[in-house]
N, C-alpha and C positions, 0 to 999 in steps of 0.2 A: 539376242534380244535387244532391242532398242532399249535407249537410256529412261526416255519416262517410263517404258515401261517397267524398267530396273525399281526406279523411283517412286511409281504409285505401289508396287506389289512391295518393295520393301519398308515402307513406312507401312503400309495399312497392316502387314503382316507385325510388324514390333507394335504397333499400337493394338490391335488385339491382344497381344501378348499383358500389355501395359495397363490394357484400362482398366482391370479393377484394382489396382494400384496407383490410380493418377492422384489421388489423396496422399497418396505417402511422399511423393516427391512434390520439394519446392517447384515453383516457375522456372527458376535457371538452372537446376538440376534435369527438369525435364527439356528446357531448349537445348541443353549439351547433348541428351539422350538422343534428342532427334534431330541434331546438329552431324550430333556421328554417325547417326543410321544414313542419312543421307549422304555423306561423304561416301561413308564405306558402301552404299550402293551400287556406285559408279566405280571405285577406285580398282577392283582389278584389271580395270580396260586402259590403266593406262599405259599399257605394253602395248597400244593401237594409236597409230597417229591421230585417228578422225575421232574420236572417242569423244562421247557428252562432258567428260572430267575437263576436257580443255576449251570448255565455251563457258560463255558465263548465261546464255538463255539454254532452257532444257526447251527442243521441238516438240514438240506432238501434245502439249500438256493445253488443256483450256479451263475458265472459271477461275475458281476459287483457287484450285490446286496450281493452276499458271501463278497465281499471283505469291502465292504463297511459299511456293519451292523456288520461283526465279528470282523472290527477292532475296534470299539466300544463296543463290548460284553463282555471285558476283566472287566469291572465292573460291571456285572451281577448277578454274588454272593454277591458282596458286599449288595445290591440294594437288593437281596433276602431274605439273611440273616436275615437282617434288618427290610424287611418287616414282615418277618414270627416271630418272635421271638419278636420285637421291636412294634407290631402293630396289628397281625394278633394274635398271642395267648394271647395278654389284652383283646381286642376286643372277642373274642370267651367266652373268661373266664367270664368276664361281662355279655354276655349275657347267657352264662349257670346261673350263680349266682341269676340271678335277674329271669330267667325262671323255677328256682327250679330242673335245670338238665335235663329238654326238649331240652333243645336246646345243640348241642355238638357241636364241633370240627372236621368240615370236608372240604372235597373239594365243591364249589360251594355253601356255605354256606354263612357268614357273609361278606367276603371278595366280592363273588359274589353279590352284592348289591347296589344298590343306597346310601345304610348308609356308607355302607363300603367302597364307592368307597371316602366319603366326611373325614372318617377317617382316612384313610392311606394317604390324599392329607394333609392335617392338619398335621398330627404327624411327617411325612416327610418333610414337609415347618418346624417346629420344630427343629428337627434333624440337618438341615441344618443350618439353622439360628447357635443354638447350637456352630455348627463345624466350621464356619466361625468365629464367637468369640471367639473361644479357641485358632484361628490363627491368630486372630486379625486383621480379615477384615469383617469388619462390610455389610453387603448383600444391595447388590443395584438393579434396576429394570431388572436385568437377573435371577435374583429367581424368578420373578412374570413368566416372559416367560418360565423358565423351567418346575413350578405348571404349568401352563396353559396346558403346552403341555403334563402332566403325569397324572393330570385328564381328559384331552380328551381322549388322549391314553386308560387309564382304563376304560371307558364309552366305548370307540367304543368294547374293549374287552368282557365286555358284550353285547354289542350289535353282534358280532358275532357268541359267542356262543351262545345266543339266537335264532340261526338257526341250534343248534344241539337237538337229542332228549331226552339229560338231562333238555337242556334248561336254562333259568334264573330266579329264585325269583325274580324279581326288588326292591319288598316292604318287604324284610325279615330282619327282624323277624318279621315284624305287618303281613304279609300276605303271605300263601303259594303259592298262583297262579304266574303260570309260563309262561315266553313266549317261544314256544321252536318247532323246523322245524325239519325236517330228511336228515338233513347233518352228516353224519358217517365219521369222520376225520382219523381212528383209523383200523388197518388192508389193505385192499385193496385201493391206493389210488384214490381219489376223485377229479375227475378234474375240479371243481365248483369253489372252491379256489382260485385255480391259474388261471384260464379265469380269474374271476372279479378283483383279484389282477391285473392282466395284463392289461382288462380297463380301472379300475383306473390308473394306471402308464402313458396310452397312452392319455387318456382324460384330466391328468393333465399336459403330454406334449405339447399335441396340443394347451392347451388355453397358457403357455408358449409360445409357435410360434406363438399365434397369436396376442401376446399383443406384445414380442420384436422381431419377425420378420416382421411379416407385417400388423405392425401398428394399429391393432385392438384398439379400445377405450377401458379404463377403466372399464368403468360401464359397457359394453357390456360382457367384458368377467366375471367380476364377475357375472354378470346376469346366462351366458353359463355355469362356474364352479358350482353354484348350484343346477342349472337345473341338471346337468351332473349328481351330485354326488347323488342327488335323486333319478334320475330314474336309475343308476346303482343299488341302496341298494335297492328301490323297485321291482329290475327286481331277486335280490338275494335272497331276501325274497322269492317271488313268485316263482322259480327256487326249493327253498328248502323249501318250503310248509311250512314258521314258522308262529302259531299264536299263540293267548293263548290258556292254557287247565289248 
């Protein structure tokens, strides 16, 4: 799956989740939230040389959402870098070593994984921590929201492309079985993407309007946002024929 596409499906997907809670969080509570969902987006791919994580413009984005994501994206290589190099080649090299050389260094590999997704959330909580004390500001509870948002962000990334037909390891290295659907991101484009991106966007609008426009209850629209977000990724699934094989 392409990177905007990573991008619009993984914010619109945490901002349904989000919005009938946007009351509860500060402004920079919520830029950290959607600082990390955007990082963690991209960030499994950085075990791929060409990968959206190492630009600072995301392709394929137009409007509002260009402007918005790309003015953000100017730290992207930082964030790639980093991963790949700082995270993604210990973690590879480990498991080559301890697999006797079975296991190598590729795209959709370690990085792609449930282990992987808990390791690059740790050594980056690490990293950061680190950076903060070398400038002598000691990390207060906007690191816990920015982790939060950079391992959801990298879960739902696997969870997308788990509806292409490379698919996902979930349990690798303990297991090769994959989940994986025939969504072709790559050549002619695919207009599956951008509909449920767009869904999502509007589904998380509308429970917006309806909690501070007109007056919806609390618990009603949290109720409606996860109903929503369900049957959207279930109707995606279905759409893109992903199971296991």
């Amino acid at each position: 799956m392409r990177g905007d596409q990573h991008v619009l499906i993984t914010l619109f997907s945490g901002g349904l989740l989000l919005a009938p809670h946007l009351g509860s969080f500060s402004p920079g509570e919520l830029a950290v939230l959607f600082f990390g969902l955007f990082i963690g987006s991209l960030a499994p791919d950085a075990d791929a040389t060409d990968a959206a994580i190492f630009h600072t413009q995301i392709r394929g984005l137009s409007g509002a959402s260009r402007r918005f994501v790309n003015g953000a994206a100017r730290v992207l290589p930082f964030f790639g870098y980093l991963i790949r190099y700082g995270e993604y080649y210990p973690a590879a090299g480990l498991c080559w070593l301890l697999s006797g050389g079975r296991l190598r260094a590729g795209h959709r590999g370690i990085l792609h994984s449930l282990l992987g997704i808990v390791v690059i959330t740790a050594l980056t909580c690490l990293y950061v921590i680190a950076a903060l004390f070398l400038v002598g500001r000691p990390p207060d509870h906007l690191l816990a929201y920015a982790l939060a948002g950079f391992g959801v962000g990298a879960i739902l990334h696997l969870v997308e492309d788990s509806c292409t037909p490379a698919g996902i390891a979930w349990l690798y290295p303990v297991s090769g079985w994959r989940l994986r659907g025939r969504l072709r991101s790559g050549g002619r484009a695919d207009p599956r993407p951008r509909v449920f991106a767009t869904a999502l966007g509007c589904s998380m609008w509308g429970c917006i309007l309806l909690l501070h426009r007109f007056g919806a209850g609390t618990e009603t629209v949290v109720h409606l946002s996860v109903f929503l977000f369900c049957l959207l990724w279930a109707l995606f699934f279905l759409v893109t024929r992903s199971s296991g094989r």
